[in-house]
N, CA, C and O atoms as CSV, one atom per row, in Angstrom:
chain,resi,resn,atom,element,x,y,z
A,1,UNK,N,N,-11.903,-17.644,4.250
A,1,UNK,CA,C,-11.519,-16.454,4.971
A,1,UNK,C,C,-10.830,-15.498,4.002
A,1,UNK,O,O,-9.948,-15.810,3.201
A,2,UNK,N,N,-11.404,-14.190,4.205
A,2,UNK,CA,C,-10.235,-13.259,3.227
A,2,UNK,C,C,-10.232,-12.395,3.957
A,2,UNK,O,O,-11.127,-12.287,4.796
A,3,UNK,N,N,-8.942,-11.275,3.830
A,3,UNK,CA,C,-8.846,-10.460,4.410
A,3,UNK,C,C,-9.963,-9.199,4.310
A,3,UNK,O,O,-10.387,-8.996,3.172
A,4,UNK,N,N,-10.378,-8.508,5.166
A,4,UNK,CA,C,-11.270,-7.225,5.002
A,4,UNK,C,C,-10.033,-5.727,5.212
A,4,UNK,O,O,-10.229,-4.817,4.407
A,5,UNK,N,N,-9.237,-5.584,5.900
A,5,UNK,CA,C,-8.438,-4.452,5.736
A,5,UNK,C,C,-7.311,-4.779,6.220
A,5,UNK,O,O,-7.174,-5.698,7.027
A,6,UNK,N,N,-6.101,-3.849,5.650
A,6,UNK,CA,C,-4.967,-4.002,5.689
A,6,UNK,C,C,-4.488,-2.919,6.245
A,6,UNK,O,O,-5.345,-2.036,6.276
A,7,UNK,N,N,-2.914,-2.434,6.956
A,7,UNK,CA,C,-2.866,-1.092,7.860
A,7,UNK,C,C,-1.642,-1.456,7.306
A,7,UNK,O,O,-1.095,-2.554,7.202
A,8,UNK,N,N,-1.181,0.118,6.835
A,8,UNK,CA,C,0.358,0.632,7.246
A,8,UNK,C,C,0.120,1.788,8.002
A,8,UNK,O,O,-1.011,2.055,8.408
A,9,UNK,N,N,1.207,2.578,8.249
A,9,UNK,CA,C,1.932,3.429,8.879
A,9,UNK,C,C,1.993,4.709,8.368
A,9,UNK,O,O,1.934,4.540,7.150
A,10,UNK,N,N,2.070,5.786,8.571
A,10,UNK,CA,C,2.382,7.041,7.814
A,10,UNK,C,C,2.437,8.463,8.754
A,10,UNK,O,O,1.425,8.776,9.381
A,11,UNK,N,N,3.254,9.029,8.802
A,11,UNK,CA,C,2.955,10.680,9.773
A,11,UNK,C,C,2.435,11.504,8.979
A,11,UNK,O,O,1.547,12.250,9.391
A,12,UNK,N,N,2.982,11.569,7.320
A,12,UNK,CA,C,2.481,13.032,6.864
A,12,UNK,C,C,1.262,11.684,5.829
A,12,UNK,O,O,1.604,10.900,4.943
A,13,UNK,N,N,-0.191,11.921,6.461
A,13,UNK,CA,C,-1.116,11.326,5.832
A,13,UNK,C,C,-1.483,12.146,4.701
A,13,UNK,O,O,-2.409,11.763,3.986
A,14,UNK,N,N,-0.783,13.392,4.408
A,14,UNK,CA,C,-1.245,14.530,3.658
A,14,UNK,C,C,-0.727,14.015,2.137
A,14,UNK,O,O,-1.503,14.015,1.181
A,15,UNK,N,N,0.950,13.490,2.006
A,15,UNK,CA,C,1.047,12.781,1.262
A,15,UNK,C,C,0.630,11.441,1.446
A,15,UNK,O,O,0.519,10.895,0.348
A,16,UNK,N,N,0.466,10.993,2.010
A,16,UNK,CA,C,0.352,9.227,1.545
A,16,UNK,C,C,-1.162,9.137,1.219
A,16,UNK,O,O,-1.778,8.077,1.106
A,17,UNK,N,N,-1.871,10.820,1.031
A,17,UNK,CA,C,-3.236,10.508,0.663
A,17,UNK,C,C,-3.241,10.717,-1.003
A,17,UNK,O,O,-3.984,10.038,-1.711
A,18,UNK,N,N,-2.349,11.711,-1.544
A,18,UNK,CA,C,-1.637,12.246,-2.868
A,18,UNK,C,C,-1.693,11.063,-3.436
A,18,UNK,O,O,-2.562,10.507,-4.109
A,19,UNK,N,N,0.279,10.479,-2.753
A,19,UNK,CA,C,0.319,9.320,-3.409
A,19,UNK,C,C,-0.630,7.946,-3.914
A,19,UNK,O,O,-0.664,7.371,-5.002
A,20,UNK,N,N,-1.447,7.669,-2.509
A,20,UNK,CA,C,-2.382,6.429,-3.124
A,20,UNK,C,C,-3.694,7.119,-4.157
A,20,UNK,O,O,-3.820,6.602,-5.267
A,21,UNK,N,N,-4.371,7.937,-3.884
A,21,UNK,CA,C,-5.271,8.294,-5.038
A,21,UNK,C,C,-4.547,9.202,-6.289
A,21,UNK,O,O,-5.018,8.985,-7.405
A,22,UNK,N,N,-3.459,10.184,-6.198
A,22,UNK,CA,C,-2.659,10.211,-7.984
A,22,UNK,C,C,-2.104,8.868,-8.403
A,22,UNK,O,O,-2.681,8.368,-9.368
A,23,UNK,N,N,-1.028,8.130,-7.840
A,23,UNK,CA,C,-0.616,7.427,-8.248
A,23,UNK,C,C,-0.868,6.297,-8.380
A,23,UNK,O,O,-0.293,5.566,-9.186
A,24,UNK,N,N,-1.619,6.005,-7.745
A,24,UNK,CA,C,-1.935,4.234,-7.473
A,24,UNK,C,C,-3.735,4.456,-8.018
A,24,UNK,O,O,-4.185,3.343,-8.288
A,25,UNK,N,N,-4.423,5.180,-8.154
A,25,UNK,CA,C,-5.588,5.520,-8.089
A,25,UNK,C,C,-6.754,4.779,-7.410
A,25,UNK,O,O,-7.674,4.122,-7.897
A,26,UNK,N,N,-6.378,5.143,-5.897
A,26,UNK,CA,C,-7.403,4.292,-5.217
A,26,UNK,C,C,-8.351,5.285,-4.906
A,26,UNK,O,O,-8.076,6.473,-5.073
A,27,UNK,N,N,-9.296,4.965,-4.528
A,27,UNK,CA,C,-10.316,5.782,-3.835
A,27,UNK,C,C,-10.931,5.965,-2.148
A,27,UNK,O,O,-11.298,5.043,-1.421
A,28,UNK,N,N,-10.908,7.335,-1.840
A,28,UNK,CA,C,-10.613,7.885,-0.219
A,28,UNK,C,C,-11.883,7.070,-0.347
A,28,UNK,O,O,-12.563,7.040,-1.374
A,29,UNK,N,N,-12.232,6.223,1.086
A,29,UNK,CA,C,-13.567,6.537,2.070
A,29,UNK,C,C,-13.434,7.294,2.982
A,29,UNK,O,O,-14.384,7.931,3.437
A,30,UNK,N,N,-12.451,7.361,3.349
A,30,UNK,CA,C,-12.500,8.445,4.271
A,30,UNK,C,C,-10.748,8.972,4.948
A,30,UNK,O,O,-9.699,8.327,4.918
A,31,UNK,N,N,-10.977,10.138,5.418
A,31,UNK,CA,C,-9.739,11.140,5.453
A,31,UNK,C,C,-9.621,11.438,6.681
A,31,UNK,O,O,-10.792,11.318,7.042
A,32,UNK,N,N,-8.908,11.814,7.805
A,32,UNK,CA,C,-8.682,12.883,8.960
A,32,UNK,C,C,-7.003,12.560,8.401
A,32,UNK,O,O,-6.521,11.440,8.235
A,33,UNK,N,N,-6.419,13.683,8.213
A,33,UNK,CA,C,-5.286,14.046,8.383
A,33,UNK,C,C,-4.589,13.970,9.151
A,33,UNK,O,O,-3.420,13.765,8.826
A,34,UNK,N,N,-4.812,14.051,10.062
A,34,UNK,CA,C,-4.322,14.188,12.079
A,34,UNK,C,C,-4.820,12.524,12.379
A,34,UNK,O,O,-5.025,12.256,13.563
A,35,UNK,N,N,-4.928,11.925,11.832
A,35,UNK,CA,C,-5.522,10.707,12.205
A,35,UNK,C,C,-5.341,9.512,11.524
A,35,UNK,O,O,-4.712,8.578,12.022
A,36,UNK,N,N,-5.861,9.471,10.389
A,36,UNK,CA,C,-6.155,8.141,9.582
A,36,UNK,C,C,-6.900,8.407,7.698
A,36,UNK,O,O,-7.695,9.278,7.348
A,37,UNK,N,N,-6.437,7.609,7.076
A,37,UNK,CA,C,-6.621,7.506,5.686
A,37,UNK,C,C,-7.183,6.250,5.565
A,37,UNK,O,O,-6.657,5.252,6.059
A,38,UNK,N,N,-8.483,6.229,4.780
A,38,UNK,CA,C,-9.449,4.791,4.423
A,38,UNK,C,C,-9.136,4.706,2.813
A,38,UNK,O,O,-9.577,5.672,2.191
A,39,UNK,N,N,-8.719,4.103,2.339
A,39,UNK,CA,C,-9.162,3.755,0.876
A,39,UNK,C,C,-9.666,2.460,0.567
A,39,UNK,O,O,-9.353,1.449,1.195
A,40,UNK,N,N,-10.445,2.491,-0.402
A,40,UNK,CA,C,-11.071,1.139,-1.443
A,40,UNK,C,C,-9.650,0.360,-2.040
A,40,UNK,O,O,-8.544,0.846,-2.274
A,41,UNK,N,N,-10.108,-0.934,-2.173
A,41,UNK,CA,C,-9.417,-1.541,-3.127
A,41,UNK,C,C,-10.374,-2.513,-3.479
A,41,UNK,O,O,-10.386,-3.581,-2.867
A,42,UNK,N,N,-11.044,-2.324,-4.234
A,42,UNK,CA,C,-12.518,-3.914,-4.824
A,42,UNK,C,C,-13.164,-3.953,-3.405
A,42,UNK,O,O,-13.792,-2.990,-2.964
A,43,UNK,N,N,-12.962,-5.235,-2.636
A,43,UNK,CA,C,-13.632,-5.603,-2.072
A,43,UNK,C,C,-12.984,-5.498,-0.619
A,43,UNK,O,O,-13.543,-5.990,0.361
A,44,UNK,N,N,-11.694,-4.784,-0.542
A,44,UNK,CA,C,-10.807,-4.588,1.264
A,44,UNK,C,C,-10.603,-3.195,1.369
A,44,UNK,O,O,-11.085,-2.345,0.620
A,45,UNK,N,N,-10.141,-3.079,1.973
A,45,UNK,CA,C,-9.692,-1.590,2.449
A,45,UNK,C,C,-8.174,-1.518,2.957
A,45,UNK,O,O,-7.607,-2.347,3.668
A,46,UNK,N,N,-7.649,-0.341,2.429
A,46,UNK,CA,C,-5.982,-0.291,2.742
A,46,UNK,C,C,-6.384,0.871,3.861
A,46,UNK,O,O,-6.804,1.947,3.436
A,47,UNK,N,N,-6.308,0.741,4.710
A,47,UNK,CA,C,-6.024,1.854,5.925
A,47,UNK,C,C,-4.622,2.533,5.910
A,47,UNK,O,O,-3.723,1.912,5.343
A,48,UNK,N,N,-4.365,3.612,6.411
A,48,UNK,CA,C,-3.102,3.998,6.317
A,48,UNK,C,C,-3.131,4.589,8.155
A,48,UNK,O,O,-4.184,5.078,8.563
A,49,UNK,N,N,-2.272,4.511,8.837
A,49,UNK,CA,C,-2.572,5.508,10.319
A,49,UNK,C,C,-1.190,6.219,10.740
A,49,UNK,O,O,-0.011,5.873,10.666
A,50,UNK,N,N,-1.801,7.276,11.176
A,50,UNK,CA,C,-0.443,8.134,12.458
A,50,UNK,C,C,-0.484,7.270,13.288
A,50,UNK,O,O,-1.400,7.150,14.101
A,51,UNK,N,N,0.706,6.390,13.190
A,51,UNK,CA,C,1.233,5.367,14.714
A,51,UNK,C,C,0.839,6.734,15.565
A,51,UNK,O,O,-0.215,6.601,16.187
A,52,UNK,N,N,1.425,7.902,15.698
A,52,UNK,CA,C,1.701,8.463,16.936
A,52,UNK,C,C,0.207,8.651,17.556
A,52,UNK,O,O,0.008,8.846,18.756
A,53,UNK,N,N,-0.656,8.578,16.723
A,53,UNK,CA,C,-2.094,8.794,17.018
A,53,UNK,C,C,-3.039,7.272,17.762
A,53,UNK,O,O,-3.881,7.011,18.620
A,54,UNK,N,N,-2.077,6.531,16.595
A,54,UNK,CA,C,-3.579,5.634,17.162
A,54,UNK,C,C,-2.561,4.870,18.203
A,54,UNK,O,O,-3.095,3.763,18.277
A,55,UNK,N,N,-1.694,4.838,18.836
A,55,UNK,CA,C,-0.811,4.041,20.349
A,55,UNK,C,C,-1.924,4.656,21.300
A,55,UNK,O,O,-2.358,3.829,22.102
A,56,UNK,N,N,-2.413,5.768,21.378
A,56,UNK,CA,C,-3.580,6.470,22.308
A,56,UNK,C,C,-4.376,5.670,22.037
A,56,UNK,O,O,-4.590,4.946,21.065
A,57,UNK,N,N,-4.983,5.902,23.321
A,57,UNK,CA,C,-6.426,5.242,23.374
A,57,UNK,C,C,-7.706,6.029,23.800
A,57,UNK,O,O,-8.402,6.123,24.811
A,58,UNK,N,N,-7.674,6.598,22.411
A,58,UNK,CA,C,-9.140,7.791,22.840
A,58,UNK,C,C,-10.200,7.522,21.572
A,58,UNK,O,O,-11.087,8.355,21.382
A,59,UNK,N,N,-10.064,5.991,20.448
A,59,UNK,CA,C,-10.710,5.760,19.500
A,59,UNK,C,C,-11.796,4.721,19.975
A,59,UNK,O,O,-12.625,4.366,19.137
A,60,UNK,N,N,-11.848,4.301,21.010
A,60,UNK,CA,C,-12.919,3.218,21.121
A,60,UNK,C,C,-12.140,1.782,20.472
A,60,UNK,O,O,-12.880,0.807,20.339
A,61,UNK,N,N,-11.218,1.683,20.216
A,61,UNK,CA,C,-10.234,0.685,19.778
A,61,UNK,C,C,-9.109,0.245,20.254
A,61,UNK,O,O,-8.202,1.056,20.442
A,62,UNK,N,N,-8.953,-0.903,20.503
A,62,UNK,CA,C,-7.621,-0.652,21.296
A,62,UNK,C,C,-6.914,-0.446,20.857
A,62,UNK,O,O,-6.951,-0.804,19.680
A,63,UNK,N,N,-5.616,0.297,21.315
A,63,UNK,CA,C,-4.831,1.291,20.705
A,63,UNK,C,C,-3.817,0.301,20.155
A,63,UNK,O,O,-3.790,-0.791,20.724
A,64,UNK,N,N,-2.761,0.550,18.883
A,64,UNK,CA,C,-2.280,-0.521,18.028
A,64,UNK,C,C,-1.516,0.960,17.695
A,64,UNK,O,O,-1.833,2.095,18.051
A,65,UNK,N,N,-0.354,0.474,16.846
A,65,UNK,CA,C,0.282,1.067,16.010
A,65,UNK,C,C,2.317,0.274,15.807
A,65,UNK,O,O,2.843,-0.557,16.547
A,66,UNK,N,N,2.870,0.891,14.697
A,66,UNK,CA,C,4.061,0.144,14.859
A,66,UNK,C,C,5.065,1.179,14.314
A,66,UNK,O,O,4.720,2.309,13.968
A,67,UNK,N,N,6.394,0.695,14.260
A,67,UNK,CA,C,7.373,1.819,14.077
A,67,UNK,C,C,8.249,0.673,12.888
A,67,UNK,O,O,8.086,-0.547,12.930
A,68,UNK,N,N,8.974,1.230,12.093
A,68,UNK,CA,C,9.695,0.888,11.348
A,68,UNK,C,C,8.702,0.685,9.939
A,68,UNK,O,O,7.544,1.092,9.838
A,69,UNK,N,N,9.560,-0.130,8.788
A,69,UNK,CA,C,8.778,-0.331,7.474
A,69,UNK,C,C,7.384,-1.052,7.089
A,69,UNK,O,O,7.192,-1.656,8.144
A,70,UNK,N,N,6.530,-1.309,6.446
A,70,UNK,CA,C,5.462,-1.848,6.126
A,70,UNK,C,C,5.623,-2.329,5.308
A,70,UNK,O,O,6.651,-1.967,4.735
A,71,UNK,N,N,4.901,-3.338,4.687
A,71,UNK,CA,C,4.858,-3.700,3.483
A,71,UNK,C,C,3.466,-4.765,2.829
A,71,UNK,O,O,3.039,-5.703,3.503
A,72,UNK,N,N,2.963,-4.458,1.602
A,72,UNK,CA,C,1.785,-4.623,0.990
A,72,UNK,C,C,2.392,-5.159,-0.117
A,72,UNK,O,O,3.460,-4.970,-0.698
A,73,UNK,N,N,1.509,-5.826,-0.252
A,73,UNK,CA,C,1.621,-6.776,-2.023
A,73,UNK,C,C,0.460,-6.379,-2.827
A,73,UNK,O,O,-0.533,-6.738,-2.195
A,74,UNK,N,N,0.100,-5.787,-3.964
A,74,UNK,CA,C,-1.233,-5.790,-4.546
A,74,UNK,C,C,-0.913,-6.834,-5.954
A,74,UNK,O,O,0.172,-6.988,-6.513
A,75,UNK,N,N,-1.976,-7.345,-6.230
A,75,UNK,CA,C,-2.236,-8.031,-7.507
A,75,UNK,C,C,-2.012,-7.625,-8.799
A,75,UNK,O,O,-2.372,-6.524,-9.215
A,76,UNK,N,N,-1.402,-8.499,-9.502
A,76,UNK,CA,C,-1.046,-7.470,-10.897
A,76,UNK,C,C,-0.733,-8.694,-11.922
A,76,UNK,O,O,0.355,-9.256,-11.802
A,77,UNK,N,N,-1.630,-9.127,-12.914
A,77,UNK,CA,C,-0.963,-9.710,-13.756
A,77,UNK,C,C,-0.117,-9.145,-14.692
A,77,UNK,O,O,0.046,-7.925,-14.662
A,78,UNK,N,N,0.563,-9.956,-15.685
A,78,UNK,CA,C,1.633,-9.790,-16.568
A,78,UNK,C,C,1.338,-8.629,-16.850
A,78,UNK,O,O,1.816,-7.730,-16.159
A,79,UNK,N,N,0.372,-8.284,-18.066
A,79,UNK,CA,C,0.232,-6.636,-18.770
A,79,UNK,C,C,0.007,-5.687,-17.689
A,79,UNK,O,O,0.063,-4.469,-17.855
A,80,UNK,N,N,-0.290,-6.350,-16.399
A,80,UNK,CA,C,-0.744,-5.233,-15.469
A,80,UNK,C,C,0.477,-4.550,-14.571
A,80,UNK,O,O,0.426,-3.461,-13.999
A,81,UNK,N,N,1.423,-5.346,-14.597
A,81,UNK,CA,C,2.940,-5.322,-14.257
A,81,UNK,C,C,3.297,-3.905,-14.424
A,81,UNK,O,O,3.294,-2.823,-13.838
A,82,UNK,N,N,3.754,-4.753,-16.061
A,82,UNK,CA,C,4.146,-3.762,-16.968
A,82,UNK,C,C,3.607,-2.092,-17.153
A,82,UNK,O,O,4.150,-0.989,-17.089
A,83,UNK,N,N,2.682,-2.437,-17.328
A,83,UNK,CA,C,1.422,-0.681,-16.968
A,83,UNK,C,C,2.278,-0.079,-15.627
A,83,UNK,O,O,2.938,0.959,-15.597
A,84,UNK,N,N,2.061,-1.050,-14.533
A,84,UNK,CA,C,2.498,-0.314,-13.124
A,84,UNK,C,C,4.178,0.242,-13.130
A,84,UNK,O,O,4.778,1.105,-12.490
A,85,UNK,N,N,4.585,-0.774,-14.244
A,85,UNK,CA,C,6.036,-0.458,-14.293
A,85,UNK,C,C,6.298,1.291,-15.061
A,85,UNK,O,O,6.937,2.321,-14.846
A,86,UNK,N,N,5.533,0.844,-15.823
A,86,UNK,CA,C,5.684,2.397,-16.805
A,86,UNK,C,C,5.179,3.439,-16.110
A,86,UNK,O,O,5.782,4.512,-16.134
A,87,UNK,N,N,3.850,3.270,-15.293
A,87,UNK,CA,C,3.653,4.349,-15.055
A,87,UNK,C,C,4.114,4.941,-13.691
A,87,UNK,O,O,4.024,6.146,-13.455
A,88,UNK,N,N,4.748,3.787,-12.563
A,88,UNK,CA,C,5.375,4.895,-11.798
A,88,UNK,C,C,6.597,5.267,-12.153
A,88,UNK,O,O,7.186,6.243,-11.687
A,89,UNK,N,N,7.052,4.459,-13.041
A,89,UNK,CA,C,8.492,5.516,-13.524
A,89,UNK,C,C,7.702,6.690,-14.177
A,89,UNK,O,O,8.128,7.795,-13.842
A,90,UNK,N,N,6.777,6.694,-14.928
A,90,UNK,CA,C,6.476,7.821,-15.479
A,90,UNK,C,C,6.720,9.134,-14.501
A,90,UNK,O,O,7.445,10.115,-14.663
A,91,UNK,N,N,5.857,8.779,-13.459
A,91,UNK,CA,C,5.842,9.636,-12.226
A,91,UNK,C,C,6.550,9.947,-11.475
A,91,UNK,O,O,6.219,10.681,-10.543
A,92,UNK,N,N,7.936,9.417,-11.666
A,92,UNK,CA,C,9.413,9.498,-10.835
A,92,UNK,C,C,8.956,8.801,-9.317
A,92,UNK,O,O,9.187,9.363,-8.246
A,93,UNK,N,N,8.290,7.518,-9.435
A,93,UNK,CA,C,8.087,6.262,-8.279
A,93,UNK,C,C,10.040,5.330,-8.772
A,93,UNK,O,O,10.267,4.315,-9.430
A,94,UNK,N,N,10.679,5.975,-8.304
A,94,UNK,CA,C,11.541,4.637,-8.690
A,94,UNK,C,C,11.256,2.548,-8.396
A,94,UNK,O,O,11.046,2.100,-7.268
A,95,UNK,N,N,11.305,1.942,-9.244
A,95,UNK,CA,C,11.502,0.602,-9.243
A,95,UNK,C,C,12.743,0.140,-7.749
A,95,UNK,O,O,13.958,0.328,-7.810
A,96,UNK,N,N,12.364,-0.172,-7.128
A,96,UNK,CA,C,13.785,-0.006,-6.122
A,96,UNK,C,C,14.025,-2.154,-6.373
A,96,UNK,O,O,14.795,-2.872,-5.736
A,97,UNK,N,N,13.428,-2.410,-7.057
A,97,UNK,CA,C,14.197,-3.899,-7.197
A,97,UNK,C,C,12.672,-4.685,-7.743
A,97,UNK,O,O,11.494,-4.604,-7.393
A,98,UNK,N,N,13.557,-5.591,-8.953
A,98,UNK,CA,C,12.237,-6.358,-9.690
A,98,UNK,C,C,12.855,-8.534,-9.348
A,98,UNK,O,O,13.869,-9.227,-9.254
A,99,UNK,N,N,11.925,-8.595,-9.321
A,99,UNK,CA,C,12.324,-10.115,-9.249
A,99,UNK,C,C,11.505,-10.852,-9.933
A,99,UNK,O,O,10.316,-10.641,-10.171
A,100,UNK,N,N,12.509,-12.175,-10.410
A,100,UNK,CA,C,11.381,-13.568,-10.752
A,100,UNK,C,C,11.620,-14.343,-9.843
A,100,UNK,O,O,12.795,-14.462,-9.498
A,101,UNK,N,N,10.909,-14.872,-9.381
A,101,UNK,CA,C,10.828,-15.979,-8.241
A,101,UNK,C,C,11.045,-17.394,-9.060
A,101,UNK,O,O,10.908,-17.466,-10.281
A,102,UNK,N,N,11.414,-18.544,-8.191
A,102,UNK,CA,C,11.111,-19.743,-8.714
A,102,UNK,C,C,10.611,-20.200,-9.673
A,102,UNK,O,O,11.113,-20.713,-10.674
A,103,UNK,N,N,9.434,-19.993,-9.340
A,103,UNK,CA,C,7.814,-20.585,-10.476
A,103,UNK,C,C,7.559,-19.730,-11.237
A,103,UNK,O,O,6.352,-19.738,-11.475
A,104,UNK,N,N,8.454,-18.435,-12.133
A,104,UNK,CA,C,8.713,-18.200,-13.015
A,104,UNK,C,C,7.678,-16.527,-12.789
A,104,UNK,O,O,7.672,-15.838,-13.809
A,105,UNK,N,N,6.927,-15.971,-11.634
A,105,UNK,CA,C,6.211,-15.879,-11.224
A,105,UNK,C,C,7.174,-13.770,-11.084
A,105,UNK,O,O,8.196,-13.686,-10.404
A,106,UNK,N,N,6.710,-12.689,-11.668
A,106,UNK,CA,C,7.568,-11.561,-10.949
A,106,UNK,C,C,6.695,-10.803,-10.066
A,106,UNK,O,O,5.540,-10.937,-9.662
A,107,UNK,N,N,7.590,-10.004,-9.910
A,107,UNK,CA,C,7.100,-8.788,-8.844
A,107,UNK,C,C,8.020,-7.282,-9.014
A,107,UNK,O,O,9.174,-7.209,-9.437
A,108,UNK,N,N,7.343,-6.388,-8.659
A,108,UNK,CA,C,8.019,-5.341,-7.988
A,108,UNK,C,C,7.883,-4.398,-7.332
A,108,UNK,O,O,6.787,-3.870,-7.142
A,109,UNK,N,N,9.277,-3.882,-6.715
A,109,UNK,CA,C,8.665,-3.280,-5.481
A,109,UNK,C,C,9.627,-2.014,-5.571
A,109,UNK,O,O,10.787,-1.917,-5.970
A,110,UNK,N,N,8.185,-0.507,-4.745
A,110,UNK,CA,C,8.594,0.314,-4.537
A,110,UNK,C,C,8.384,0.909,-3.088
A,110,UNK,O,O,8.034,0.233,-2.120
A,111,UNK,N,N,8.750,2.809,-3.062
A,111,UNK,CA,C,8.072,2.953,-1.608
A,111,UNK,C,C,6.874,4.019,-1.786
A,111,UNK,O,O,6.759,4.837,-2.699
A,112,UNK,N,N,6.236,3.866,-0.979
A,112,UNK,CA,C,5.262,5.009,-0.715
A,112,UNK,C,C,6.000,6.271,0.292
A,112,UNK,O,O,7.071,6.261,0.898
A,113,UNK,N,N,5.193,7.074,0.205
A,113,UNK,CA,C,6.413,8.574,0.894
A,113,UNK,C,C,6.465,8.360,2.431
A,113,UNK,O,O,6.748,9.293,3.182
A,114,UNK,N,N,6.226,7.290,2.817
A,114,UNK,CA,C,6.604,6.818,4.428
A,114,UNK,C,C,7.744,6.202,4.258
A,114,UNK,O,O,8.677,6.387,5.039
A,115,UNK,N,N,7.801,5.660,3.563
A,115,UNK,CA,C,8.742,4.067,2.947
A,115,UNK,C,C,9.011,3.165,3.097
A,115,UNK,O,O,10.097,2.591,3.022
A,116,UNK,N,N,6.949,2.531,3.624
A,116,UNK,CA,C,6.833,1.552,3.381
A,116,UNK,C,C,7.053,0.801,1.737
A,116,UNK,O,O,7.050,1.356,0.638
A,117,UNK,N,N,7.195,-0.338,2.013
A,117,UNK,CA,C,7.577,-1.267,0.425
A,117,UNK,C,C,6.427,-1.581,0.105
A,117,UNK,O,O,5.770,-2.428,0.710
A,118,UNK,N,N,6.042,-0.959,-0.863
A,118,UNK,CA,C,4.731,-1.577,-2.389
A,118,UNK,C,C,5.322,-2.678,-2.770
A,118,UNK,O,O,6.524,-2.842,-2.560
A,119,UNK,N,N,4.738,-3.386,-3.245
A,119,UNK,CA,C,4.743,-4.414,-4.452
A,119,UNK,C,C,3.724,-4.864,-5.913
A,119,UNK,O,O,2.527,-5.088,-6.098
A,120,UNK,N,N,4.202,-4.854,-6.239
A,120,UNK,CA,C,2.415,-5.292,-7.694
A,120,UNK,C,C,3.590,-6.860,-7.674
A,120,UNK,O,O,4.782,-6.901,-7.368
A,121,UNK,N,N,2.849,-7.767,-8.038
A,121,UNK,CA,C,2.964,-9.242,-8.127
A,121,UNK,C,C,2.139,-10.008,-8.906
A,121,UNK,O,O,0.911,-10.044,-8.988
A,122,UNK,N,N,2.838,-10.497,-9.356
A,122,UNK,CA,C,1.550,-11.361,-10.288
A,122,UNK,C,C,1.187,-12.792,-9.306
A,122,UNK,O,O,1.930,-13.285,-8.458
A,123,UNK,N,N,-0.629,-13.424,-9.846
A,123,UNK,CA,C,-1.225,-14.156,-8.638
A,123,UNK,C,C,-0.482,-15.248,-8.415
A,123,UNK,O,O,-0.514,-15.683,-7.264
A,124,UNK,N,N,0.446,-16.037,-9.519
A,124,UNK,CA,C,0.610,-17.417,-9.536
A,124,UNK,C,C,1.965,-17.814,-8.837
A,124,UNK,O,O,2.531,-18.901,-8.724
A,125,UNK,N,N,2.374,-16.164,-8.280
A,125,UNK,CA,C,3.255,-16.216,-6.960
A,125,UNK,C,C,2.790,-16.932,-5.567
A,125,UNK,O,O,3.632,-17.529,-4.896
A,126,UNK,N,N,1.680,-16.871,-5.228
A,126,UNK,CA,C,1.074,-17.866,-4.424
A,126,UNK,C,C,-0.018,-18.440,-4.777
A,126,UNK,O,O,-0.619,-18.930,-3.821
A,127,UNK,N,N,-0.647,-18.605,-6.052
A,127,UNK,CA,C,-1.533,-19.429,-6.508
A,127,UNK,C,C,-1.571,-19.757,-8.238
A,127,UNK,O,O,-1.498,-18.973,-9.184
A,128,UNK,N,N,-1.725,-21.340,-8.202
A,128,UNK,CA,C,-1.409,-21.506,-9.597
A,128,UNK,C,C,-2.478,-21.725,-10.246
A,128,UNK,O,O,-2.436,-21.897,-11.464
């Protein structure tokens, strides 16, 4: 089983469309502003939605949405860390907290302009 898409939260989709394709460089499938943000990641999809939009039920879906923070983990080995580290400081993304876990294993985490919590992690945090 693997996951096929993942959902956070967002009102102004106008940035959180900025942020994930400048900064993170994912790629739109698809856009409504007033609605919903699709992006690629390899082989899933990060959805982004207006809670205030999709609690309605006028999508052919049943209506879903949530209030408060989100949070996503993406994959990142060691050099790939580091890259993510440099370059959202480059971009004034502050680091809002880095950790090593147990099994020697880091991570870190920022926000996206909703403020939900990012993370890049390396894999052998849950697989060795």
């Amino acid at each position: 089983m693997r996951i096929l898409e993942t959902i956070l939260y967002a009102e102004d989709l106008v940035a959180a469309q900025r942020f994930y394709t400048d900064v993170l460089g994912l790629e739109v499938i698809s856009f409504d502003p007033n609605r919903d943000l699709f992006l690629r990641l390899e082989d899933s999809v990060l959805i982004l939605f207006k809670a205030s939009k999709t609690i309605v039920n006028d999508a052919g879906v049943p209506p879903h949405g949530m209030t408060g923070i989100g949070h996503v983990a993406f994959r990142a080995n060691a050099d790939e860390l580091e890259s993510w580290k440099d370059k959202l400081e480059a971009v004034g993304v502050p680091i809002i907290q880095e950790r090593t876990w147990g099994n020697g294993s880091r991570s870190i985490y920022f926000n996206d302009p909703a403020g939900n919590v990012l993370e890049f992690a390396e894999p052998h945090l849950w697989f060795r």
